[in-house]
N, C-alpha and C positions, 0 to 999 in steps of 0.2 A: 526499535519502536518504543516509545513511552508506554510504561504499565501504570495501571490503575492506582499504584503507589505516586508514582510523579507525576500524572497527568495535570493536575490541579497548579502545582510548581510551575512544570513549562507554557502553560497555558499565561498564568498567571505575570512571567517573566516576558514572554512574547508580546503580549496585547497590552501589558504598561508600557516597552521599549518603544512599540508602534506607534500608540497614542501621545508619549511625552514626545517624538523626532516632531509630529505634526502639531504638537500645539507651542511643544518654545519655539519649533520656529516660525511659525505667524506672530508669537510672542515679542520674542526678539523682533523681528519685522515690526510691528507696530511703535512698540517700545523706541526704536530705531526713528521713526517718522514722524513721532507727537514733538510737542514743544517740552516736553520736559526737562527738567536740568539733569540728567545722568550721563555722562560721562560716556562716550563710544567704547576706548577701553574697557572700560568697569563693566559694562553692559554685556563685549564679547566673552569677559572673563567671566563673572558671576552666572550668567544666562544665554551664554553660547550658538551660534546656529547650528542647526544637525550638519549643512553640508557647509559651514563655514561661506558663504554668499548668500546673504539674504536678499529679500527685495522683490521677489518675484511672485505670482500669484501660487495657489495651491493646485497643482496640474496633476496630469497623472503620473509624471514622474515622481512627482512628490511622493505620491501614495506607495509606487511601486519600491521604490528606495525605502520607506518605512514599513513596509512589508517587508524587505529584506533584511532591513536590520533587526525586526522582530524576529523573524525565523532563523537568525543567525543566536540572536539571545538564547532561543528557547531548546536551540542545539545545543550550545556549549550549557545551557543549564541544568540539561537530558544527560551530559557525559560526568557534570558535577554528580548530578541523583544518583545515576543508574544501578551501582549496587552499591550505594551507601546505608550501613544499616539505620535502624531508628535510632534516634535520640545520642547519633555521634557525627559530629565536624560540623558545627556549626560555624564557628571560625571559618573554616577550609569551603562552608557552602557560600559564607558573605561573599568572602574574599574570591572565590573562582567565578560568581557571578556577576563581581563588581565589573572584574577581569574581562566574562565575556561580553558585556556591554562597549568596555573599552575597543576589543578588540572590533566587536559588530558595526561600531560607530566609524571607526577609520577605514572598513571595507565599504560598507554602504558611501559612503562620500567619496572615495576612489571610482565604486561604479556610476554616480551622480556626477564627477566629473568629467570621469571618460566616456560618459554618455556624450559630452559637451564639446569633444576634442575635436578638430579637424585635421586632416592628415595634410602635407605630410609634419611628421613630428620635426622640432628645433629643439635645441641644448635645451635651452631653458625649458619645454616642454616636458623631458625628463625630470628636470628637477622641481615641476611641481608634483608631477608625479610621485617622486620618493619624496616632499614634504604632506601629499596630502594623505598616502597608505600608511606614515608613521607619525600622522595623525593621533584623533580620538581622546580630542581635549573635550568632546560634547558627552560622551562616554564616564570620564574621569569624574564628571561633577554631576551628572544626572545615574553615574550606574548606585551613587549609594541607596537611593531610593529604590531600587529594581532589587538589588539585593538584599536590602531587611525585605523588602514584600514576599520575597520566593522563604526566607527563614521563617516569616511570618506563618506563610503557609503551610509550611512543611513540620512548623511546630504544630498546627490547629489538626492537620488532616494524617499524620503518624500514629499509627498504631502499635500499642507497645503492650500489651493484654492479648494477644495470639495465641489460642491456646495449640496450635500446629506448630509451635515451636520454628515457622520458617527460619530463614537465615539473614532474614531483615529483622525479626525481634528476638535471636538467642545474641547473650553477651559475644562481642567478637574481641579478638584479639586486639591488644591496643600494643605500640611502640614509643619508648622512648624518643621525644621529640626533637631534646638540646643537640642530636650527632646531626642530623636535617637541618636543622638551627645555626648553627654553626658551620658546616660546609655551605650553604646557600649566603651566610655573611661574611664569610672567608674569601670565595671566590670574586663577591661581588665589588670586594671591595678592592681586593688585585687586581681586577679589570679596570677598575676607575683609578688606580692610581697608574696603570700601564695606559691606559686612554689618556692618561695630564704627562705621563715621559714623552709620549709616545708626541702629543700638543707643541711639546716647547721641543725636543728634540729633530723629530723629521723636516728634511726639509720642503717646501710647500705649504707646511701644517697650519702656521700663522699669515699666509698671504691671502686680502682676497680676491686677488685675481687666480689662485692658484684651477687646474683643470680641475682637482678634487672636487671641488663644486661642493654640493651638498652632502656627496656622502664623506667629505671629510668633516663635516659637522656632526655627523650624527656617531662615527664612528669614534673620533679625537674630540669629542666635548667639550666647546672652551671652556666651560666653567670647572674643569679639572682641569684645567693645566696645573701641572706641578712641578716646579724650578727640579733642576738635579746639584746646582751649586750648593753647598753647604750653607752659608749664608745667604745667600736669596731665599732658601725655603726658612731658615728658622726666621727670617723677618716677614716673610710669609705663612704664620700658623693659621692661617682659616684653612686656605689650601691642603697644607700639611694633615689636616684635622679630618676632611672631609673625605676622604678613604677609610678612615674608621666609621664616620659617623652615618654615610649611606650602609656599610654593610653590619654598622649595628642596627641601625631600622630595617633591614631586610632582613636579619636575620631575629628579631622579635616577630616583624608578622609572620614569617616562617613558623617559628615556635608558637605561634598561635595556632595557625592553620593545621599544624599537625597535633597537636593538645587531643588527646583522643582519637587519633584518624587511626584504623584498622588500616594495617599496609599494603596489602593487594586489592581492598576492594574501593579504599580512597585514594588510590591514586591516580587519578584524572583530576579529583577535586585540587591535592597538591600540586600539581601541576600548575593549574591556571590558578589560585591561589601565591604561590611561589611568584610565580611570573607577575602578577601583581603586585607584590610585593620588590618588586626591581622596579618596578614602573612608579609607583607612587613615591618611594624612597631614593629615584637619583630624580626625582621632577623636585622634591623638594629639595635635594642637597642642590640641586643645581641656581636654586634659587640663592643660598643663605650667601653667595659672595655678596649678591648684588644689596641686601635686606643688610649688611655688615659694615658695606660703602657707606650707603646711606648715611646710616647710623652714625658711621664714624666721621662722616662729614658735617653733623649736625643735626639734620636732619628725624623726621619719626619712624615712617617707612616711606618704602620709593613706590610709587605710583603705578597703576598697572600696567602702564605703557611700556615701563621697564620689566617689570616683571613676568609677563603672559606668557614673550616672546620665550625667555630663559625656561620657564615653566615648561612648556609647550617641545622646546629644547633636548629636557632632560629628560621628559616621557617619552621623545622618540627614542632617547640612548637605552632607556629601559626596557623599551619594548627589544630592541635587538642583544639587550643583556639577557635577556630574559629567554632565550633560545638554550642559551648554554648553562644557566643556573636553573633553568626548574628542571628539566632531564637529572640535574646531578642530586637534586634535592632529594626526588623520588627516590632513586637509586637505593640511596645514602639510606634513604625512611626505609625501604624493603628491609635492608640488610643489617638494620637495627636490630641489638635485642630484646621480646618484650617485655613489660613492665611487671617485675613479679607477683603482685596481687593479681593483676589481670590474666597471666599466661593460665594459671590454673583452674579459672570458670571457661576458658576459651574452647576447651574440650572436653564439658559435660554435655550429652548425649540428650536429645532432645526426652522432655517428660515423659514417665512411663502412663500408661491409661490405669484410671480407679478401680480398685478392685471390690466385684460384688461381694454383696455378702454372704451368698452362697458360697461362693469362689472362697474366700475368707473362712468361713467353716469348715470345707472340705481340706485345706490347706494346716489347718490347727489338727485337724483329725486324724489327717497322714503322720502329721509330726507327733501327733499322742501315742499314736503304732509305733512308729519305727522310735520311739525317744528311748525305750530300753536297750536296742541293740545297739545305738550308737557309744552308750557307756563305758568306760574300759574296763578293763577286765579287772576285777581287785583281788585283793591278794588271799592266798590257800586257808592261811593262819585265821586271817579276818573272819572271811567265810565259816571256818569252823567253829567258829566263837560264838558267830551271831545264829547257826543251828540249833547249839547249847543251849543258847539262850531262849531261843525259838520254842523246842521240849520242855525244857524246866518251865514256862511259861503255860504250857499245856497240861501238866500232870494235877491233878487237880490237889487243892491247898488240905485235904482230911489227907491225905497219902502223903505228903511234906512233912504233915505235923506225928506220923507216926513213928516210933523208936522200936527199933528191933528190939525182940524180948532176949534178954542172956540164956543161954543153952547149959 
């Protein structure tokens, strides 16, 4: 259950998710039916429908489908907070929240469609099916707004003045982030060059009539295909390139997201963070053959018609990348070591209470007692010198000054 600490956050994340599904899509809708010059394309990509079919009135499925994408939000927003302490993973809250809008947006229009379906199911019935759950291009472009709101909030309403020393405002343990950073763009980016072997090698991979259907698109990526010939891949360096260059963007926003993240208690934020970061990072590598063509044909860039589709493409590859790199990310974050300034505030003891000044008195007084016995013991010689001294001090100065009379 959400605490008094994140209630504001999930509240906040749910009821914008809600309200944005309901109003771009009457948006779009409209937008869609005026005489304006905007472009259909440009329209679905800039300003998206929730369930990807517009045109319909506002019913109560509408409602019920953005009630559930909200309470889908304000879940994965509840497992980002939940014992995240104050005033760390900001990065790691964007980014998981961006993440659960992504994901909320391609469940809700999965159950918006199969509201819609008639039995019995045909081939192609499945494969709207696996195009419309690996979904969540309305998610991609409306979750950045949902996720500065929840940062937003969670900056305004944190409390970092506690004088209970909870365990949401004592300093927590931080981990180096580059080992996380690095295995989450290592693996990702061995997948997408084993996704472009796997393209140009298998056979089916390139046909399309092949059975594979759609999940050989989602799994084999065209836009990674990658030659195994020696010369076809050096005459193809985009290709070549783009195995580095998605899993150096995943493994920056990685390094963001873990930039301060406490290891045991962010990691759910890691998680959908990570995973986000496969998502955003092969939707755009998946784009730059096409944005390359272009270019190199002449052209400025290619038009969205070209591009949605590839977009749209590469965040399904990401969404099912993203299975097997954010588990490895966490992992990897746990088992890091911490960062040496930090490890040592990580186990000071919550503050001790003020002390009266009674207390304070009584405490000096004890110590005035016992301060002679604690002493060591000094030496025989000493002692007898400072006795000496002690007498001759005592005798009084008429009896010093008197001299024995001669006998």
């Amino acid at each position: 259950m959400p605490s008094s600490r994140t209630v504001p956050a999930v509240v906040v994340a749910g009821t914008l998710t809600a309200v944005l599904w309901v109003v771009t899509g009457r948006l779009a809708d409209w937008l869609s039916g005026t005489s304006l010059a905007v472009p259909g394309t440009l329209l679905r990509a800039l300003l998206p429908h929730p369930t990807g079919a517009g045109g319909g009135p506002v019913s109560g499925s509408t409602l019920l489908t953005a009630a559930l994408a909200g309470a889908l939000v304000a879940a994965g927003t509840q497992l980002v907070l939940r014992r995240l302490p104050s005033g760390t993973g900001r990065w790691a809250t964007f980014l998981g929240v961006w993440f659960a809008v992504v994901a909320a947006s391609a469940l809700a229009a999965t159950a918006a469609w199969f509201a819609g379906v008639t039995l019995p199911w045909r081939a192609d019935t499945i494969t709207e099916l696996v195009a419309t759950a690996l979904g969540g291009w309305w998610g991609l472009v409306n979750g950045l707004l949902v996720g500065l709101a929840v940062v937003v909030t969670r900056a305004l309403t944190d409390r970092r003045d506690d004088p209970a020393g909870t365990r949401h405002t004592r300093t927590p343990t931080t981990v180096r982030a580059w080992p996380a950073a690095l295995a989450a763009g290592t693996t990702t980016g061995v997948l997408w060059a084993a996704a472009g072997v796997g393209r140009t090698l298998l056979p089916g991979a390139s046909d399309p009539q092949s059975p594979w259907g759609v999940a050989r698109d989602v799994v084999l990526l065209p836009s990674a295909r990658l030659a195994v010939d020696r010369d076809a891949l050096l005459a193809d360096p985009v290709h070549l390139a783009l195995p580095l260059g998605v899993g150096l963007a995943v493994g920056l926003l990685t390094a963001l997201a873990a930039r301060r993240l406490p290891p045991v208690e962010g990691r759910w934020a890691l998680l959908l963070a990570t995973w986000f970061a496969c998502v955003a990072g092969a939707a755009v590598a998946a784009a730059v053959p096409v944005v390359v063509s272009t270019v190199a044909s002449g052209g400025v860039l290619p038009d969205a018609g070209r591009v949605l589709p590839v977009l749209q493409a590469g965040l399904g590859w990401g969404l099912v990348c993203g299975v097997f790199v954010a588990p490895l990310a966490v992992v990897v974050h746990r088992a890091a070591g911490a960062v040496p300034d930090a490890a040592g505030d990580a186990e000071e003891p919550w503050p001790a209470p003020a002390a009266t000044p009674a207390a304070g008195r009584q405490e000096s007084d004890a110590a005035a007692e016992t301060g002679g016995s604690s002493m060591e013991p000094v030496d025989a010689a000493e002692a007898t010198d400072r006795s000496e001294d002690t007498d001759r001090e005592q005798v009084p100065s008429a009896q010093r000054d008197e001299v024995a009379a001669p006998v």
